[in-house]
C-alpha positions in Angstrom: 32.7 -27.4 34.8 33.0 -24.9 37.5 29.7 -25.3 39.0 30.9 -28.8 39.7 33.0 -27.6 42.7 30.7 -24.9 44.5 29.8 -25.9 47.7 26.1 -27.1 47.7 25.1 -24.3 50.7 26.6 -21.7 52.2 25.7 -19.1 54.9 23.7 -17.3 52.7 21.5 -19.9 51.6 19.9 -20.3 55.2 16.8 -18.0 55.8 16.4 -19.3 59.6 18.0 -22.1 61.2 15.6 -24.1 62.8 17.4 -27.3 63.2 17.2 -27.6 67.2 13.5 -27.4 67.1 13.4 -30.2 64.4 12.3 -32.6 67.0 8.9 -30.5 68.1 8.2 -29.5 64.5 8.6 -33.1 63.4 6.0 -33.6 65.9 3.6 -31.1 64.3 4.0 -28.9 67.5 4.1 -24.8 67.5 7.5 -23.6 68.4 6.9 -20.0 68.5 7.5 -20.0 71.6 10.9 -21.6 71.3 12.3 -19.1 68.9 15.2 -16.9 70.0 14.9 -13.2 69.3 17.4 -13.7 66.0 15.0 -16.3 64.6 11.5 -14.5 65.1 13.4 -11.5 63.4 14.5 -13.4 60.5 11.2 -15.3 60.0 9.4 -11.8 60.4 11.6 -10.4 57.5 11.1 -13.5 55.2 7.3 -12.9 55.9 7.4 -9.1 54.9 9.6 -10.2 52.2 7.3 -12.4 50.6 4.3 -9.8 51.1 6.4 -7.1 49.4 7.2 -9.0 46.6 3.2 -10.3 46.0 1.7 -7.0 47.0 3.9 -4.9 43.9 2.0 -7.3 41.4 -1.0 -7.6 42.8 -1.9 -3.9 44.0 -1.6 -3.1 40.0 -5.4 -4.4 40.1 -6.9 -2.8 43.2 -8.2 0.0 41.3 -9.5 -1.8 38.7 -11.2 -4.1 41.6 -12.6 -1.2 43.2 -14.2 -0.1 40.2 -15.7 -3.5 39.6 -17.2 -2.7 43.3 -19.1 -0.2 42.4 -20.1 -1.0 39.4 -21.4 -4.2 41.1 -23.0 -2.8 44.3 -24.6 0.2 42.0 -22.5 2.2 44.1 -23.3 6.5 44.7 -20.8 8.6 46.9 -22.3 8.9 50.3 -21.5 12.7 50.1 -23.0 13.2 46.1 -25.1 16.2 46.3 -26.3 16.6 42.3 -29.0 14.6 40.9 -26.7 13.0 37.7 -24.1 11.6 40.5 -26.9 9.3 41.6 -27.7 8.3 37.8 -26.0 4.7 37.3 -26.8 1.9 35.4 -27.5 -1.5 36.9 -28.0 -4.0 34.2 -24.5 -5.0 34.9 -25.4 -6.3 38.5 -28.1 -7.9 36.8 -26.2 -9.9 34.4 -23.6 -10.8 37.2 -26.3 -12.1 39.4 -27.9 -14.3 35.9 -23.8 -16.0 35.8 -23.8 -16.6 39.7 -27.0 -18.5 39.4 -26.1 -20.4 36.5 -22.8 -21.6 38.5 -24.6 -22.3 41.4 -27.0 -24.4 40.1 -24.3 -26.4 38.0 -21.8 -27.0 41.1 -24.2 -27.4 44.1 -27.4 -28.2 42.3 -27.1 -31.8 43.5 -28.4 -33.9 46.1 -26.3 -34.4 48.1 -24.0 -31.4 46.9 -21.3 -33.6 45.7 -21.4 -37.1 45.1 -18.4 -39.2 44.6 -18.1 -42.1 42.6 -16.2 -45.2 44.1 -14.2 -46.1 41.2 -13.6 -49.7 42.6 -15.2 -52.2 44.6 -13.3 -51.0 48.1 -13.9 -47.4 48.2 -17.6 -48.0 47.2 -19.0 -48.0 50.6 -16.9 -45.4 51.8 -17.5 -43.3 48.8 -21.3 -43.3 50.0 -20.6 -42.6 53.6 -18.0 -39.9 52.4 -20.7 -37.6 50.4 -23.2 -38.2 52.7 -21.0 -36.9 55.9 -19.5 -34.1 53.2 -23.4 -32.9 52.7 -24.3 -32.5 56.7 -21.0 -30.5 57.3 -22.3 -28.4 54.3 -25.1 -28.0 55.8 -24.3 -27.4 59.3 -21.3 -24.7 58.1 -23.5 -22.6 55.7 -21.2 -24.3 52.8 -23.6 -22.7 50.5 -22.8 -19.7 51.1 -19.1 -19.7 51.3 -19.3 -21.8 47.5 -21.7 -18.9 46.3 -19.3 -16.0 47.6 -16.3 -17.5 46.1 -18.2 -17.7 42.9 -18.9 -14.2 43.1 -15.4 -13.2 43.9 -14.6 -15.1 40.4 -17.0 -13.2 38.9 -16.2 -9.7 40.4 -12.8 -10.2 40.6 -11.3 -12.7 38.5 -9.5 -14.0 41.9 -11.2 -15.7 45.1 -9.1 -17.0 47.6 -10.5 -19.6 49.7 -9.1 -21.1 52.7 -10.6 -25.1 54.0 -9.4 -26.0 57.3 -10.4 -28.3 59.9 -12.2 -27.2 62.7 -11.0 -29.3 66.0 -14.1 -27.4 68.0 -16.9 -28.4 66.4 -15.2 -31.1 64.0 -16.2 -30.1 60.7 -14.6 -28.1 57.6 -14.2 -24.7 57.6 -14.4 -23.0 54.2 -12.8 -19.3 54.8 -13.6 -16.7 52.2 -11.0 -14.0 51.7 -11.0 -10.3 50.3 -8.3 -10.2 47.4 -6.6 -7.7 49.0 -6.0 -9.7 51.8 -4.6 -12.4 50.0 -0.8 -12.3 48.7 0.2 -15.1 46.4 3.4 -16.2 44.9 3.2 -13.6 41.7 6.4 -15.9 40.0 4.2 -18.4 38.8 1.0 -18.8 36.3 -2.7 -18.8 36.9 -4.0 -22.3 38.2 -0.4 -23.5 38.8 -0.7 -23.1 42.2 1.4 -26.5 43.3 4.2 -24.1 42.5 3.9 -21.1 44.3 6.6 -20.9 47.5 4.4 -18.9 49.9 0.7 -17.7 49.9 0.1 -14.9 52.9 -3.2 -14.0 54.3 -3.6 -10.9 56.2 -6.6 -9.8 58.6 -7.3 -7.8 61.6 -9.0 -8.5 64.6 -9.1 -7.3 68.6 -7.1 -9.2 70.7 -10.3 -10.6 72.7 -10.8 -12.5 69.1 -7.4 -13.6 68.7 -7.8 -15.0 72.4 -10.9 -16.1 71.4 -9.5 -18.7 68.7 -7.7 -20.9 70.6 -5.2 -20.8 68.0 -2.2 -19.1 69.6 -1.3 -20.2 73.3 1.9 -17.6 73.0 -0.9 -14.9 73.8 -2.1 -16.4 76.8 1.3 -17.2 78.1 2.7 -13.2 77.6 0.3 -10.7 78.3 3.1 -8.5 77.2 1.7 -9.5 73.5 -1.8 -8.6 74.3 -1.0 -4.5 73.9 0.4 -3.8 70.3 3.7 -2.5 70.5 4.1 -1.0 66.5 3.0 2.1 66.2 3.2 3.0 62.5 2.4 0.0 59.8 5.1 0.1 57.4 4.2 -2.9 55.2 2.9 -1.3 51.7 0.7 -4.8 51.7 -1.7 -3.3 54.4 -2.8 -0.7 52.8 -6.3 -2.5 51.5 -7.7 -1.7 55.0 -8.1 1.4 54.3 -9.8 0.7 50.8 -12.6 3.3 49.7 -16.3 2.2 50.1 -15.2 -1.3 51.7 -18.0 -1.5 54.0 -16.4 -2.5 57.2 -12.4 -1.7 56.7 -10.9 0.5 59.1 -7.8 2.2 59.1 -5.4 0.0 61.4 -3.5 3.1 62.5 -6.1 4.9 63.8 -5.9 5.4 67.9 -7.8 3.4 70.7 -11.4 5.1 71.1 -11.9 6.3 74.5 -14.1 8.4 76.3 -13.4 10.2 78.9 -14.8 9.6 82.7 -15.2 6.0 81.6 -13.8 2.6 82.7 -13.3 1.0 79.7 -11.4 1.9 76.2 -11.6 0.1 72.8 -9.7 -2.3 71.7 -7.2 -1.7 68.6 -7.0 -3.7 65.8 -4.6 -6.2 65.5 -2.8 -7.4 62.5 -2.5 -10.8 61.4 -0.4 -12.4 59.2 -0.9 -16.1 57.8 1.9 -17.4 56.1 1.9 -20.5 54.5 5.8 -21.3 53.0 7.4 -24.1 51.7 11.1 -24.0 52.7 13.9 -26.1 51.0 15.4 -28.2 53.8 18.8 -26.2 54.2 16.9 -22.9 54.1 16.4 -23.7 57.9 19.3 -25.7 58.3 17.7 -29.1 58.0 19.5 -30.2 54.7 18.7 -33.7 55.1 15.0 -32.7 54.4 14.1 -31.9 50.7 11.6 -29.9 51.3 9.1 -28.3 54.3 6.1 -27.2 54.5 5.6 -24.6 57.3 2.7 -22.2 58.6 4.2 -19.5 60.5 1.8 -16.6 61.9 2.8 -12.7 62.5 1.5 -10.0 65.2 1.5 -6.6 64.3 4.4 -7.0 62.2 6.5 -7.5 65.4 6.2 -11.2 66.7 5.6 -15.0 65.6 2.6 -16.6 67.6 2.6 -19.5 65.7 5.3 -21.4 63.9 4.5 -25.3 63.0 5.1 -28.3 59.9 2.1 -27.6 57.4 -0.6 -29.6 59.5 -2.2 -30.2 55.9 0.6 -32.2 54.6 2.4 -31.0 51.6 -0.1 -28.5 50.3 -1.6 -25.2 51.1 -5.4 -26.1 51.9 -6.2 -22.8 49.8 -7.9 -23.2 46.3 -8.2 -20.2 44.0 -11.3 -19.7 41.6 -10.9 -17.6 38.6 -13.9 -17.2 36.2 -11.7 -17.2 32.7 -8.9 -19.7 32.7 -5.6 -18.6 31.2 -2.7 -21.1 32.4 -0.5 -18.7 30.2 -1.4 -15.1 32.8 -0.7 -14.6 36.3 -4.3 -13.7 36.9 -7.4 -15.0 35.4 -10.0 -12.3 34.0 -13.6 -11.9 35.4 -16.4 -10.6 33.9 -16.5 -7.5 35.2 -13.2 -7.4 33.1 -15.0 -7.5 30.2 -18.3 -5.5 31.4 -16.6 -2.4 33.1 -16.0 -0.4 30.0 -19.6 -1.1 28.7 -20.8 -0.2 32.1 -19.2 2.8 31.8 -20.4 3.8 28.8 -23.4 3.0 29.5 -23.3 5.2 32.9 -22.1 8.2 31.0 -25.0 8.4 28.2 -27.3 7.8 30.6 -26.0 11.1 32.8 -25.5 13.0 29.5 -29.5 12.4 28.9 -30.0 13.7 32.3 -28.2 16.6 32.1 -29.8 17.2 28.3 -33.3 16.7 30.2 -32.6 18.9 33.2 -30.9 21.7 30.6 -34.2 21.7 28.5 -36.7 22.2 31.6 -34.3 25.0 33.0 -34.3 26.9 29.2 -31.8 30.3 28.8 -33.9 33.1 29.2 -31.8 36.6 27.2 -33.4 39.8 29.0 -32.9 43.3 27.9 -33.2 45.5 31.4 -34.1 48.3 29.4 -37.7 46.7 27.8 -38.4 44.2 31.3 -38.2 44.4 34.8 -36.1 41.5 36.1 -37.1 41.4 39.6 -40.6 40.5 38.1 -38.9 38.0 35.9 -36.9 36.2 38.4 -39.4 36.6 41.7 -42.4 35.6 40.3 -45.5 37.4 41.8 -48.9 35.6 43.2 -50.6 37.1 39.4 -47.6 36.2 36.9 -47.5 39.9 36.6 -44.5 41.4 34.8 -43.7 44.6 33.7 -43.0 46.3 30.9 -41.7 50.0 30.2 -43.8 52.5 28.7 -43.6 51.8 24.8 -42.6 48.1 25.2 -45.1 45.2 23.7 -44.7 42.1 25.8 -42.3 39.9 24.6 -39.8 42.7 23.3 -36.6 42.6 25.6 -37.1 38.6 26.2 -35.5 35.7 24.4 -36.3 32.3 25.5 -33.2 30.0 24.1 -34.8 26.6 23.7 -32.2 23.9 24.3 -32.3 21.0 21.5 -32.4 17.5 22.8 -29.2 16.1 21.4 -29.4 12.7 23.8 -32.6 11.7 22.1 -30.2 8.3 21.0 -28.9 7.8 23.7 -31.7 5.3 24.9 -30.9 3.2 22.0 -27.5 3.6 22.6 -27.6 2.0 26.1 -30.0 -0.9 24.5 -27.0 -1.6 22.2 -24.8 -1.6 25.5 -26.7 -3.9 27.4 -27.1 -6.2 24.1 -23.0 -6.5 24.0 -22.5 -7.0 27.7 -25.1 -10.2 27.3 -23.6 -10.9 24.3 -19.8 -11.5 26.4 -21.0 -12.9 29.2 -23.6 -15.2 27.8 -26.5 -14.0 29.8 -29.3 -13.4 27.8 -32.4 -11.9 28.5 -34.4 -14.9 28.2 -32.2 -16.5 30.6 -32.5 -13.4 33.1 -36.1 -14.4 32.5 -37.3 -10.9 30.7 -39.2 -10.7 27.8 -36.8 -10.5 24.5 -35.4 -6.8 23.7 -37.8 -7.1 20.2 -40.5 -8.8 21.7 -41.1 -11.0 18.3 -39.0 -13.9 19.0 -41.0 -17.5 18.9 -40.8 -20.2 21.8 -38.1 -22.2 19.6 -35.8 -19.5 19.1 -35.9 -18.4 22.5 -35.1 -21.6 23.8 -32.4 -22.3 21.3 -30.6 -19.0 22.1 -30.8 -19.8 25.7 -29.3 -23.5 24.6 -26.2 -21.7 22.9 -25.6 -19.1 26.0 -25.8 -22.3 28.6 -23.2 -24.0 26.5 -20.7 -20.5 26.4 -21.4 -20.6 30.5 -21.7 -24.4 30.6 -18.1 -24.4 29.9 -16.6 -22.1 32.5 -18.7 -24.5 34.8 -17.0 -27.0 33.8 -13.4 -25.3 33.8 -13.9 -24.2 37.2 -15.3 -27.1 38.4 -12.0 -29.1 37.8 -9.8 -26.6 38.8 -11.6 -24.9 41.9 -14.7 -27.5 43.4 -13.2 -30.9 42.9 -10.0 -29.7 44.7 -12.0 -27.9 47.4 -14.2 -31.2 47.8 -11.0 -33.4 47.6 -9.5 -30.9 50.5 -12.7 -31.7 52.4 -12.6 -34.9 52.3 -9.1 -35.9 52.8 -9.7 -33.4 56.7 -12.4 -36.1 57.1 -10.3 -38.9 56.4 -7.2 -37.6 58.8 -9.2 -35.8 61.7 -11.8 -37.7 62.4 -11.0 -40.0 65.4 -14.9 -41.4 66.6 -18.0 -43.8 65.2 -20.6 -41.7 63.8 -23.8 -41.7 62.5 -25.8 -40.3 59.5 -29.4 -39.9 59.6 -30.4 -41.9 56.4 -33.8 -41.8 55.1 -35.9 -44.3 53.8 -34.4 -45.5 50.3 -31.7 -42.6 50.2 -29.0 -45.4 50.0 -27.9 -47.7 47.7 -28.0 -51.7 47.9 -24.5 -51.4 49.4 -25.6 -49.8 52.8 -28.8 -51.3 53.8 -27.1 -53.9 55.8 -25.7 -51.2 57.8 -29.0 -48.7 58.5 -30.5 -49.1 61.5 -34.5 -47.4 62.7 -33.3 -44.9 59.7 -29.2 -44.3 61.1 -26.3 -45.7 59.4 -23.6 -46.2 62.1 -20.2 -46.5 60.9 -16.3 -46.6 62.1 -14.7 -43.9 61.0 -11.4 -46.9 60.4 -14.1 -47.8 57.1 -12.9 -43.8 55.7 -9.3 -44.3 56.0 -6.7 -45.4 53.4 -6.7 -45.3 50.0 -9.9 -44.6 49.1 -10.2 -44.5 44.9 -12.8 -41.8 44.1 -14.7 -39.2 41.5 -16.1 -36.2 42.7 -19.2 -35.6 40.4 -20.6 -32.4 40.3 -23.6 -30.8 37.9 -20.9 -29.9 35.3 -20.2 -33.7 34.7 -22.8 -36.0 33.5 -24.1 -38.0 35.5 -23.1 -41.4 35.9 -25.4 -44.2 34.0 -26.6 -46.1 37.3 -27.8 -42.7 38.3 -29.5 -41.4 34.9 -33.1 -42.2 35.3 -33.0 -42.5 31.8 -30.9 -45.4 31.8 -32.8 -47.7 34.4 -36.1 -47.0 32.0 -34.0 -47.8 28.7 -33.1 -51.3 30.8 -36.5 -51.6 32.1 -37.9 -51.3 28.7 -35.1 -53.7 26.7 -36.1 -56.5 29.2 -39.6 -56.5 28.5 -38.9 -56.8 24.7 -36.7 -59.4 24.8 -38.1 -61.4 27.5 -35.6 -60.9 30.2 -37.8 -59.5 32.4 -39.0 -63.1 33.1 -35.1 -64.2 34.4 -34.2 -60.9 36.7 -35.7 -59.0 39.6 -37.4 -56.2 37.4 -39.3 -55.0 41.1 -35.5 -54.4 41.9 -34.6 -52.2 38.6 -38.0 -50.5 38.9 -37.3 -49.2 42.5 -33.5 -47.9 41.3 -35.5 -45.9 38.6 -37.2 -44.2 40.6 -34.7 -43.4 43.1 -32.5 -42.5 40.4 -35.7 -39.9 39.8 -34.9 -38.1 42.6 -37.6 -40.1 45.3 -35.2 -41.2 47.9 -37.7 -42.2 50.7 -39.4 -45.0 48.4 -40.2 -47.5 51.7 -42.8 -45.2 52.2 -45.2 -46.4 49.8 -44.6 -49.9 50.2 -47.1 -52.1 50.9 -47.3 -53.6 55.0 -47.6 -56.4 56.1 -50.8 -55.8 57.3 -52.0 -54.1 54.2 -51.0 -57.3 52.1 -53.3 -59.8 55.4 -55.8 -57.8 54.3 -55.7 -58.5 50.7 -57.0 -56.2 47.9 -60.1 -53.7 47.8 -62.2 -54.4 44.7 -60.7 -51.3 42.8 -57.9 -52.8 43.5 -58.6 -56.2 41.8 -60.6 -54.6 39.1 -57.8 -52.6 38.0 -55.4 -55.2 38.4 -57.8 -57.8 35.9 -57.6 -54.6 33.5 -54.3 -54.3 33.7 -53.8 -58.6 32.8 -56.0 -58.2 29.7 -53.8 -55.6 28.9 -56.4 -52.5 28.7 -56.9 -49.3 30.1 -59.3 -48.9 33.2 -61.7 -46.5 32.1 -62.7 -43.6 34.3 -66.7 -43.9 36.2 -68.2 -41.4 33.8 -66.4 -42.6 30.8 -67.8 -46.2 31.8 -71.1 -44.7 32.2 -71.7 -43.3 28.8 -70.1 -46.5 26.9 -73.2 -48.5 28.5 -75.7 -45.6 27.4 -74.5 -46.5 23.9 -74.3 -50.0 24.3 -71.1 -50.4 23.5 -70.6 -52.3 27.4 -73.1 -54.3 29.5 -73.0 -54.3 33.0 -72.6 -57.3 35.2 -75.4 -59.9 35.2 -77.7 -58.3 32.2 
């Protein structure tokens, strides 16, 4: 075979040959500074290359994500000036918001957020520790937030980019939310194969008193030179989203400095990032003896690297991608706007055309002979109502009031029946929007059985999205905590909010631990609401115990105090030392409530309330003491 003899590289085959840095990227330093002229330019041309190819596919669905903007945001031009511009219908927000807080309450619902299981005896403890550390970063960060924006962006968009880096500063996870335009994928491979894709870019803007401000990129210190943009014009089609129609805050990048005269100061210009995370083959940089590298190198104004280093993540970008409909087989996932837009539209347009049929009828044709009735009267309308008449003419001769015949009267059915098939796609009934039924007629069971069927439809993408979004983010999380922290900490741990395995290690409510106890191979299951929950932490599984022991007599060989406690915690009570008994409490011995209730409770009856006692002695059914 001819192949057999080709030379495994050639000249062509190397993008940038980096092999006389190897030593300072091995070392996970930034070598932008090291670069010569010729490499900066080839990396920068290999970065615009990659954003060329991305932004050609994925600016095919700008417009349609603009629309789903509006339509989301109930959005009216800031310069509509008739009344049936501002006419639009927002049940479509409505239903969006019902999905959002479905998913939220399935994937953060839990406390704390996200619990992982220890699925052996090793990575029990540090399973605990993990989740509880996870859940004050959450905290601290606004996590929340960032989840319930990407979930949005699924919905919306059907793409939500989302970055999770470590933050050296303040030592916790960052999770970055990105605009789809500003996010530039790989387009040569499927949805949710992500492990695939050879570059993923991320472009923003920012002054260069925020870039400074970062402490990301020394190179910026070092040459002030780098601190004044130097391009002029912004070729790259990719950057064209800043200047994106009814984007809130986007600006147009090529707009110049603000400045007013007589002044000591002028603006700063925007400066164009751009984040390229690439995974080279070893000879595409001219280190063949590597298979494969994993770089991160950053752009400035399309005219200079200020960053250039090995992935610090390993061999992954720490981006995960949510998408609300899974479809391994597209290159992008639908969202529900997707499938509500047209509706919406529909819906938007009847609702105008009713407007206009409305405003037509109160403004009816009026046919006016000039010979028979004087117009002035007709159209300036005197203090009296007077109008004229020529000699001869009876009133209403010369005058023909057209009346206008309400052809929209349907419509307001028409726009029920479009509401009733956007819940009907996206599984967000009224009931679970908590309004009243369209009909009004529907009983209790039915409601709640409809609502049933529609959590299962959504239950589902929960699920979906859980295992191909959230467990990934959460294993990205935890894996920074495993690698980046370098001290002993402590968790504030309340009262009973611990199981058996820890107690040995809290101390005046503090668990102290070395972070050594987080590293390794740790064997976990992140558990989220979409998964059931696991039997030691079902409620319903301690009673079940509870209640098998005391019918077969096994409550007399094991600690049932112990299995009670669990059950409760498992309830949701996690400070459970509270209402413990002291020390003191127990010197003091029992009130006589306390004994009498106890005696009732050894004979096996109820203790009957004070009044209830009262008239069982009135019918002599019960004696008091001593008679």
């Amino acid at each position: 075979m001819r192949y057999k003899n080709v030379p495994t590289t050639s000249e062509n085959d190397i993008v940038v040959d980096l092999s006389e840095h190897s030593k300072a990227l091995m070392s996970y330093e930034d070598i932008s500074d090291m670069l010569t002229e010729d490499q900066e330019t080839k990396l920068i041309d290999y970065v615009r290359a990659c954003m060329k190819m991305s932004h050609e596919r994925i600016s095919r669905r700008y417009d349609h994500w603009r629309d789903a903007d509006r339509a989301h945001d109930v959005w009216v031009p800031a310069d509509a000036t008739k009344f049936r511009e501002k006419v639009v219908v927002a049940d479509t927000r409505a239903i969006a918001d019902t999905v959002l807080t479905y998913l939220m309450a399935a994937l953060t619902g839990r406390n704390p957020m996200f619990q992982l299981e220890g699925l052996n005896r090793k990575s029990r403890k540090s399973s605990i520790i993990l989740e509880r550390l996870l859940h004050q970063h959450m905290r601290r960060t606004a996590g929340e937030a960032r989840l319930a924006q990407m979930l949005l962006d699924s919905i919306r968009y059907g793409f939500a980019p989302t970055k999770c880096v470590w933050n050296p500063a303040t030592k916790t996870n960052d999770i970055v939310n990105f605009d789809p335009r500003r996010c530039f994928p790989d387009p040569r491979v499927n949805w949710g194969d992500w492990d695939r894709m050879q570059f993923l870019v991320f472009t923003d803007h920012m002054s260069t008193s925020a870039l400074l401000g970062t402490g990301l990129y020394p190179k910026l210190s070092k040459y002030p030179g780098l601190r004044k943009r130097e391009v002029k014009q912004h070729a790259w089609d990719a950057h064209g989203w800043f200047k994106e129609e009814g984007r809130g805050l986007s600006i147009n990048p090529e707009d110049p400095r603000g400045q007013e005269n007589g002044y000591h100061f002028t603006l700063e210009e925007s400066r164009l990032i751009d984040e390229a995370w690439i995974r080279f083959n070893g000879y595409e940089i001219g280190m063949p003896q590597l298979e494969q590298v994993w770089m991160l190198v950053t752009v400035l104004d399309e005219g200079a690297v200020i960053n250039c280093r090995l992935n610090p993540y390993g061999r992954q970008f720490p981006v995960v991608i949510g998408g609300l409909y899974h479809d391994s087989h597209k290159t992008y996932a639908q969202s529900l706007y997707d499938l509500m837009l047209p509706l919406h539209e529909i819906s938007t347009w009847l609702l105008r055309s009713r407007v206009d049929n409305v405003q037509a009828a109160l403004n009816n044709l009026i046919f006016v002979d000039p010979t028979s009735v004087s117009v002035p009267d007709l159209i300036d309308r005197n203090p009296w109502g007077l109008v004229r008449t020529l000699p001869g003419t009876k009133p209403g001769d010369g005058v023909f009031i057209a009346e206008i015949p309400d052809v929209t009267r349907g419509h307001w059915n028409d726009i029920q029946a479009m509401s009733e098939l956007k819940q009907r796609v996206s599984a967000a009934s009224d009931a679970q929007q908590g309004m009243p039924t369209a009909d009004g007629i529907r009983t209790a069971t039915e409601i709640q059985r409809l609502t049933q069927l529609g959590s299962q439809r959504l239950g589902v993408i929960a699920r979906i999205m859980s295992s191909t979004t959230v467990r990934p983010l959460v294993r990205m999380m935890v894996g920074n905590l495993q690698d980046a922290l370098e001290y002993e900490g402590s968790l504030r741990i309340m009262g009973g909010d611990s199981p058996g395995e820890l107690s040995d290690m809290i101390k005046d409510d503090y668990l102290d631990f070395d972070v050594s106890m987080l590293q390794g191979d740790i064997d976990y299951l992140v558990v989220d609401g979409t998964l059931p929950l696991e039997p030691t932490r079902s409620a319903e599984t301690w009673m079940n115990m509870l209640q098998v022991m005391n019918q077969t007599g096994l409550n007399m060989e094991y600690k049932v105090g112990k299995i009670a406690e669990e059950a409760i915690r498992s309830m949701g009570v996690a400070d459970l030392d509270q209402f413990k008994i002291t020390e003191t409490e127990q010197q003091q011995g029992m009130t006589p409530s306390q004994q009498m209730s106890m005696m009732e409770r050894m004979r096996g009856a109820n203790v009957m309330p004070q009044d209830q006692l009262e008239r069982e002695v009135q019918k002599g059914n019960l004696k008091r003491m001593g008679q």
